[in-house]
N, C-alpha and C positions, 0 to 999 in steps of 0.2 A: 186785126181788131184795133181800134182807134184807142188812143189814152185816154179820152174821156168815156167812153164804154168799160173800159178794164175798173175804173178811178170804182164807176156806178157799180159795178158787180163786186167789186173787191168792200165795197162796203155793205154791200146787201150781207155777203157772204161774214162780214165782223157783227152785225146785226142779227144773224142769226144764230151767231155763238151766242153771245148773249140774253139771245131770247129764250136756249132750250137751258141755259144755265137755270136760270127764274123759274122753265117749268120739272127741270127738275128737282129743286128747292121743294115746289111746290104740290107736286107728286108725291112724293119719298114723305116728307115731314111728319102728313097727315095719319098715316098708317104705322109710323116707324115703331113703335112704342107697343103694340099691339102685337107687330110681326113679335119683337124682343120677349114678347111674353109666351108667345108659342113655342117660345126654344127656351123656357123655364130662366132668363135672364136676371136680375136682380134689379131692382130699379136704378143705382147710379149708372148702369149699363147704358142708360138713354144719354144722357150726359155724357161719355164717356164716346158713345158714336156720334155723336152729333159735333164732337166739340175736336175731333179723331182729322174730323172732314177740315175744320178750318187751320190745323195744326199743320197737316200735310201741306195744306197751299201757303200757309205762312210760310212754310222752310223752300215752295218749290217755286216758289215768286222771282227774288230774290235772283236765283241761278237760272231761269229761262229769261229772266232781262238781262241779265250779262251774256248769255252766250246770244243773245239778238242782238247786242250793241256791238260783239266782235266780229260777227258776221254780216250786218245789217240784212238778216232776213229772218221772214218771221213763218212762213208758209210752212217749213220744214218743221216748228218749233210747236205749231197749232199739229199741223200732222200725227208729231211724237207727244204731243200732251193729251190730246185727242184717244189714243192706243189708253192711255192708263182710267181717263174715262169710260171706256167700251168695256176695259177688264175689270173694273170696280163694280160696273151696273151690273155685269154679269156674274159677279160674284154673288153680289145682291140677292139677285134672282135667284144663285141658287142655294143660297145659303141654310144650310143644315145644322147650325151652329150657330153659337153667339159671338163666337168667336169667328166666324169666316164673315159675319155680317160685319163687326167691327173694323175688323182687314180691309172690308168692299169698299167704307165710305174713308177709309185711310190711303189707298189705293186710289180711288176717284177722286180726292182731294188734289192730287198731285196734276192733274190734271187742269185745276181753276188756274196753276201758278202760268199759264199760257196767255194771262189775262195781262199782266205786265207787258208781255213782250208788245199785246196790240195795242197799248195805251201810248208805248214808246213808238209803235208806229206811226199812230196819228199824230203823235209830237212831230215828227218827222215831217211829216208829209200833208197838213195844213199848215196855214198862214194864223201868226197866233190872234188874229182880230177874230176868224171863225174858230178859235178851238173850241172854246165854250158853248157854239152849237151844236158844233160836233160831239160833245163829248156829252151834252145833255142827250143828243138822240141816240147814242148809245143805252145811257143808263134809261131811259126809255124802253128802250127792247127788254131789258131785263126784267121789269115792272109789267110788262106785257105778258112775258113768260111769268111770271108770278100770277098776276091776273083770271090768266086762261088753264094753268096748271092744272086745278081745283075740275077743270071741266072733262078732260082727261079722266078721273077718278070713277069719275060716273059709271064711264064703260068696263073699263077697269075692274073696279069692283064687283062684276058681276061674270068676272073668268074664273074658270072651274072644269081645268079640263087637263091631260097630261098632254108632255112633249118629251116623249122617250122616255128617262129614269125622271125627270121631271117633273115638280105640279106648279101647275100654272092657277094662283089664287087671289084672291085680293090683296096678298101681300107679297107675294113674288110677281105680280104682273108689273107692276111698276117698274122693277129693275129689269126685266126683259123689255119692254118697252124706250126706256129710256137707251138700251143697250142699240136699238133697232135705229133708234133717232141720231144717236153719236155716230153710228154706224155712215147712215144714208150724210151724217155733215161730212164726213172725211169726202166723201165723192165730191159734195159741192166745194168744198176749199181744193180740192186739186183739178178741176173744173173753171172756177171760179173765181179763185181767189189769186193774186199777182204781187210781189213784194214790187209794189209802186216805189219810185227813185224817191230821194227827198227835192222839195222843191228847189227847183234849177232857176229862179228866178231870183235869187239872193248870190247864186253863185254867177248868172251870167253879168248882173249888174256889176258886183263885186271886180270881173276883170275889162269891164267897159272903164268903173272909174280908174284902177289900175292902170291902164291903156291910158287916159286923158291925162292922169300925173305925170307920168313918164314922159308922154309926148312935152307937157307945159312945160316939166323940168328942162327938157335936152333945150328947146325954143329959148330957154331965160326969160319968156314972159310969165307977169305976174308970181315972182318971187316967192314973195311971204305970203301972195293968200292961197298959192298952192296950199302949203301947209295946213293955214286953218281950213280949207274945203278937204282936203284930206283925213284930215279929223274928224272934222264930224259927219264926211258921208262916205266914209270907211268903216267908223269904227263900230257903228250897230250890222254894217255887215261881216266886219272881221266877226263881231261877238257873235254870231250866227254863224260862225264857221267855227269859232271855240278855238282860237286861235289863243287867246288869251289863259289865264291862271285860273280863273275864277269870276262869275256876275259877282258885279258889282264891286270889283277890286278896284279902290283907287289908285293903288301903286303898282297894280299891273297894267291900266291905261297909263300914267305917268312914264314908265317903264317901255310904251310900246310909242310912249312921244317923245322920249330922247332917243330911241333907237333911230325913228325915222327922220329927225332930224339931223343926227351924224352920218346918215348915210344918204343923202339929198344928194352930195355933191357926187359920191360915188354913180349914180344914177346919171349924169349929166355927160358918160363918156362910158358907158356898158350898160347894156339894157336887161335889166335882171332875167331870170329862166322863168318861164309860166309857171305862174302859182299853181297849175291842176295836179305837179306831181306831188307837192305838198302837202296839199287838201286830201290826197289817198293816200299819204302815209297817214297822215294823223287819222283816217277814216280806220285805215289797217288797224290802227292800233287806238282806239279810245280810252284805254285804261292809262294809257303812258302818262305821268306826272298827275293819275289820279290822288285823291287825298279824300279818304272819305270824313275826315275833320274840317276840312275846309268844304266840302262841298253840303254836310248836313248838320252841322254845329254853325248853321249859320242865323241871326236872330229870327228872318223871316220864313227860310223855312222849318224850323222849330216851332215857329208858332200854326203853319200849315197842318204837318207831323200831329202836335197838339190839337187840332181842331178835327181831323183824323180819328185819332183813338178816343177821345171825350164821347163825341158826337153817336157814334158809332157804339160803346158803350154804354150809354143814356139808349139808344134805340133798344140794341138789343135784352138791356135789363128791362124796360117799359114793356118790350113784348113780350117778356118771361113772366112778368108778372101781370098781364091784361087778364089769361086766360083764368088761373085761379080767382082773377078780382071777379067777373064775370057769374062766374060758378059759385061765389059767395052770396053776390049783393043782387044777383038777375037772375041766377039759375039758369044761366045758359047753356045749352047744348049745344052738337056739334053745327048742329045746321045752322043756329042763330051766333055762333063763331065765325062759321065759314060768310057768310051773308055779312058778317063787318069788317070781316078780310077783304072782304070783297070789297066793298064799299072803301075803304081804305085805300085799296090798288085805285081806282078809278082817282082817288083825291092827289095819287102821289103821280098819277101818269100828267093827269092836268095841271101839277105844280111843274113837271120836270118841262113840258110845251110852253108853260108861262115862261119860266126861267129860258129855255132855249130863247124865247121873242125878245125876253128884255137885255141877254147879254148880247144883244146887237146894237142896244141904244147908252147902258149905264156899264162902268168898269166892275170887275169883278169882286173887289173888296169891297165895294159898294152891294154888290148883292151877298157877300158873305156878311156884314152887316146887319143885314137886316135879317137873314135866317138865323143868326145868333141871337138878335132880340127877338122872336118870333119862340125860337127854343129856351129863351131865359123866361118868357112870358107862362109857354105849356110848364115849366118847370114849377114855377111858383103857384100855377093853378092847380096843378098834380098835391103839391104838398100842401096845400089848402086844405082840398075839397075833396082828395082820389083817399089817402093817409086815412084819414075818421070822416067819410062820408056825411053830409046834414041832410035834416028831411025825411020827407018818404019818396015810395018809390020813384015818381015823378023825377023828383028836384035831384035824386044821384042818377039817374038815367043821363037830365040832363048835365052833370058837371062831369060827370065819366064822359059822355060824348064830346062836349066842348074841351075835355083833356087832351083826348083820342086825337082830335082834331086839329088842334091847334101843336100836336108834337107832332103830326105826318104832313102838319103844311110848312113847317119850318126844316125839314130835310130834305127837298128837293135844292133849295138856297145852297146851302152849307154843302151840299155833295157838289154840287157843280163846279163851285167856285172856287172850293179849295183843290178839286183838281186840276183844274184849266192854270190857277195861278203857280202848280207845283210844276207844271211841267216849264213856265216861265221860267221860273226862280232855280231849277235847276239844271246842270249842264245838258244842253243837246243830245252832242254824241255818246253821254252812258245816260240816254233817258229812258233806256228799258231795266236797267240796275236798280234806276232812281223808284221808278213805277214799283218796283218791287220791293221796294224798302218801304212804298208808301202802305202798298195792299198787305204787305204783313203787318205793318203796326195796326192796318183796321182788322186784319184776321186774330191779331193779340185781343184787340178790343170783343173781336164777337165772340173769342174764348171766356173771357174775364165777365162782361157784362152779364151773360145767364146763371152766371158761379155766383153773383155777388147778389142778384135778385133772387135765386132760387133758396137760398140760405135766407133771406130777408122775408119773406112773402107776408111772418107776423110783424115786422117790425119796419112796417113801412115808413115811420118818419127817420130811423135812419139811414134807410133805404133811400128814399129820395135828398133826403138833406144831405149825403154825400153827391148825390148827383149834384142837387144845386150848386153848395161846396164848386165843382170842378166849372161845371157854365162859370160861373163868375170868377174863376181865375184864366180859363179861356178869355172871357170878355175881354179882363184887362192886359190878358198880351196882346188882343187885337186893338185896343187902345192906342199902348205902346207903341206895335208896331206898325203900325194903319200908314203910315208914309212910306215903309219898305215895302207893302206890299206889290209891286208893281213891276213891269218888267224892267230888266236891269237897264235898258237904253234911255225907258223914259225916267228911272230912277236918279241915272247919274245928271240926266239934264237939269230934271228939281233940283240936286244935289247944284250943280253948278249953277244955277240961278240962283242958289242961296247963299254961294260965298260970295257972286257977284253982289 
C-alpha cells in the first residue's frame, strides 16, 4: 500500500476516535443523572461521576504523550487506551452500584489521555502551514459525534430486554453500546491505522544543505557567505530537528554560531560522519537535557496554557448554568434542551469549517484574536442581559439566544488557534508530553468550571463577573504577548530585523 493511502486511512481512522468520543459524551450525559437515581445515589454523586471522567484523563494525558515521544509510536498507545475505554463502558453497562458506575467513567476517562499522544502525532507529521487545518478537522469529528450522539438515544431508549444476568434498559444500553463501538474501533486502528514517519522533507533538505557547506568549505569558494547561507538556511531546519536548547533561545542560536564558526576550518580537511546517527540518538532519547521550566515557563506558551483553561472554564460553567437558566425563564424541557444542543452543534461544526478555510489565508494569533474579542463580547452580553433578565418573554428569548450565540461562535477561533500555535511554540520531539500538559490544564478547567457555576446558579453577577474578571486578563496577556506568538523561525527573524 502506497504512503499516501496509509497518510488517508491513518487519518480516517484519528477521525473516528474522535468522533465516538463526542458521541459518547453525548449518549452517556443525557441519561446519567437518572441511571444515579436508580441506584438511590445522592445528588453530589452527579458531579462527582462526571467530574471522575475528566480527572482520570487529566492524570492519563500527560504519561501516554511521554511514552509516544520515547517511542515515537502511537498505534500501540491508542490500542492500550482503547482496553480502558471498552472496560469503563462496560462497567457502565453493568453497573449495580453507584459506586461501580463512578469506577466506569474513572476507568473510561483514562482512556481520553490517548488524545495527546495523537495531537503529538500530527505535530509530527504535517507541515506546520497545514496544522491548523488539520487540527480544526479533527475537532470537527468530535462536534460531529456530539451532534449525532443525541440520535442514538432514540433507539436506545426504547431497549428493555435481558442479556444473561443482565438488563439491558435505557440506562445501561448506552454503556453497552458504546462498549460495542470501542470494541469495533480497536479492529479499525489495527487495520487502519500506521504510526506514519515524521516528515522526511526537513530532514532530506537538511543533509542536501549539509552536503553543499561541506563541499563550498573543502573548494575555499565563497568564504564568509558560506557561513551566513549556513545560518539561515540551516537554522529553522536544525530547529526542526531540536537540535537546539530551547524555541526561541537566543544564546542557544549564538551558541550554535560560534560553534560552527570554530569548526569551519576543521571541516576543510575531514569530512564530518552523517548527521542520521545523530538525529536517532536524540530521537532515542527526547527527554535528554529536557527542562520542563524552560520549556513551559515560557511567556508565550503561558499565555497559550492561559487561554486553555479560561476559555475552556467560561465554556463549561456557561453550560452548567444554560440548563437551570432555561427551566427558570422558558420552562424548558428535555426536548426543547435537546433541539438547542442541537442547534448549537450545527453553529460550532460551521465555525470550526470557517476557521479550518481561514487558517489558510490569515496567521493564527490573528484568528485567536479575534475569538477572544468575540468571547469578551458573549461575556459582557451574558452579564448584561443573561444575570437579571429585561422585558418579557420575547426580549429574554431573545438576549438568552444572542448570549448562546455569540459564546459558541467565539470557541471554534480560540480552540483552533491556541492549539496549532502550542504545538509551534513547543519542542517537537516531546510533543506528545507537551499535548498532555496542555489537555490536562483544559481537563482542570472542565473540573473547576461546573464547581464554580453549579455553586453560583443564584448569584449569577458573580458568577459571570468572575468570568469576565479572567477574559480581560487573558486579553491583556495576548496583548503583551501578541509578538511572541508565532513560530520560533519566523520569531527570531522579527527579532533580528528589530535589532538591525
Amino acid at each position: 500500500m502506497d504512503h499516501g493511502r496509509r497518510k488517508k486511512l491513518t487519518y480516517c481512522t484519528i477521525g473516528l476516535i474522535f468522533l465516538l468520543s463526542g458521541v459518547e459524551y453525548a449518549v452517556i450525559l443525557p441519561t446519567i443523572w437518572r441511571y444515579l437515581q436508580t441506584l438511590e445515589a445522592p445528588s453530589y454523586f452527579l458531579g462527582l461521576t462526571l467530574s471522575a471522567f475528566s480527572l482520570s484523563g487529566l492524570l492519563s494525558g500527560p504519561l501516554f504523550g511521554h511514552w509516544s515521544d520515547r517511542t515515537r509510536t502511537t498505534k500501540k498507545i491508542i490500542l492500550f487506551a482503547n482496553i480502558f475505554e471498552i472496560v469503563g463502558n462496560f462497567m457502565y453497562f453493568i453497573g449495580f452500584s453507584k459506586w461501580v458506575l463512578l469506577s466506569s467513567r474513572l476507568v473510561a476517562g483514562i482512556g481520553t489521555g490517548a488524545g495527546s499522544s495523537i495531537f503529538g502525532f500530527l505535530t509530527r507529521s504535517t507541515a506546520p502551514e497545514d496544522r491548523s487545518t488539520v487540527f480544526a478537522a479533527v475537532m470537527v469529528c468530535r462536534q460531529v459525534g456530539l451532534l449525532i450522539g443525541p440520535a442514538f438515544n432514540i433507539f436506545l431508549r426504547l431497549c428493555d430486554f435481558h442479556l444473561g444476568p443482565f438488563v439491558v434498559n435505557t440506562f445501561t444500553a448506552p454503556g453497552l453500546f458504546m462498549c460495542l463501538l470501542w470494541i469495533l474501533l480497536q479492529f479499525a486502528v489495527v487495520f487502519m491505522y500506521w504510526d506514519l514517519p515524521p516528515l522526511e522533507r526537513g530532514k532530506e533538505t537538511l543533509k542536501a544543505e549539509y552536503t553543499d557547506v561541506v563541499n563550498k568549505q573543502r573548494t575555499g569558494e565563497e568564504g564568509e557567505e558560506v557561513e551566513d547561507e549556513e545560518e539561515e538556511e540551516v537554522k529553522p531546519l536544525m530547529r526542526s530537528q531540536e537540535l537546539v536548547g530551547s524555541y526561541g533561545s537566543v544564546a542557544a542560536i549564538d551558541s550554535h554560531r560560534n560553534h560552527t564558526t570554530a569548526t569551519s576550518d576543521e571541516t576543510l580537511t575531514q569530512i564530518p560522519p552523517s548527521p542520521e546517527p545523530s538525529v536517532s540518538h536524540e530521537s532515542s532519547n527526547p527527554f535528554k537535557n529536557f527542562s520542563l521550566s524552560r520549556e513551559f515557563l515560557r511567556e508565550e506558551v503561558v499565555v497559550l496554557l492561559a487561554a486553555q483553561f479560561i476559555t475552556l472554564f467560561n465554556q463549561t460553567a456557561l453550560e452548567t448554568m444554560v440548563t437551570p437558566l432555561t427551566q427558570k425563564y422558558f420552562n424548558y424541557g428535555e426536548l426543547e434542551n435537546s433541539l438547542m444542543y442541537c442547534l448549537c452543534g450545527v453553529e460550532v461544526i460551521t465555525g470550526f469549517l470557517f476557521v479550518r478555510w481561514l487558517s489558510r489565508r490569515v496567521a493564527e494569533r490573528v484568528i485567536l484574536a479575534v475569538g477572544l474579542s468575540i468571547c469578551n463580547i458573549s461575556c459582557v452580553w451574558c452579564l448584561i442581559f443573561l444575570a437579571n433578565p429585561l422585558g418579557g418573554f420575547p426580549w429574554q428569548l431573545a438576549e438568552f439566544v444572542i448570549g448562546v450565540f455569540l459564546q459558541v461562535l467565539g470557541l471554534p477561533f480560540v480552540a483552533v488557534a491556541q492549539v496549532s500555535l502550542f504545538s509551534k511554540v513547543t519542542s517537537e520531539k516531546t510533543q506528545g508530553f507537551s499535548q498532555g500538559v496542555r489537555r490536562s490544564v483544559g481537563g482542570l478547567a472542565t473540573i473547576l468550571g461546573p464547581l464554580w457555576a453549579g455553586g453560583l446558579t443564584d448569584n449569577m453577577y458573580i458568577m459571570m463577573g468572575v468570568m469576565m474578571a479572567l477574559l480581560a486578563l487573558l486579553t491583556m496577556m495576548l496583548a503583551f504577548s501578541y509578538k511572541r506568538l508565532v513560530e520560533p523561525s519566523q520569531k527570531e527573524e522579527s527579532e533580528s530585523g528589530d535589532l538591525s
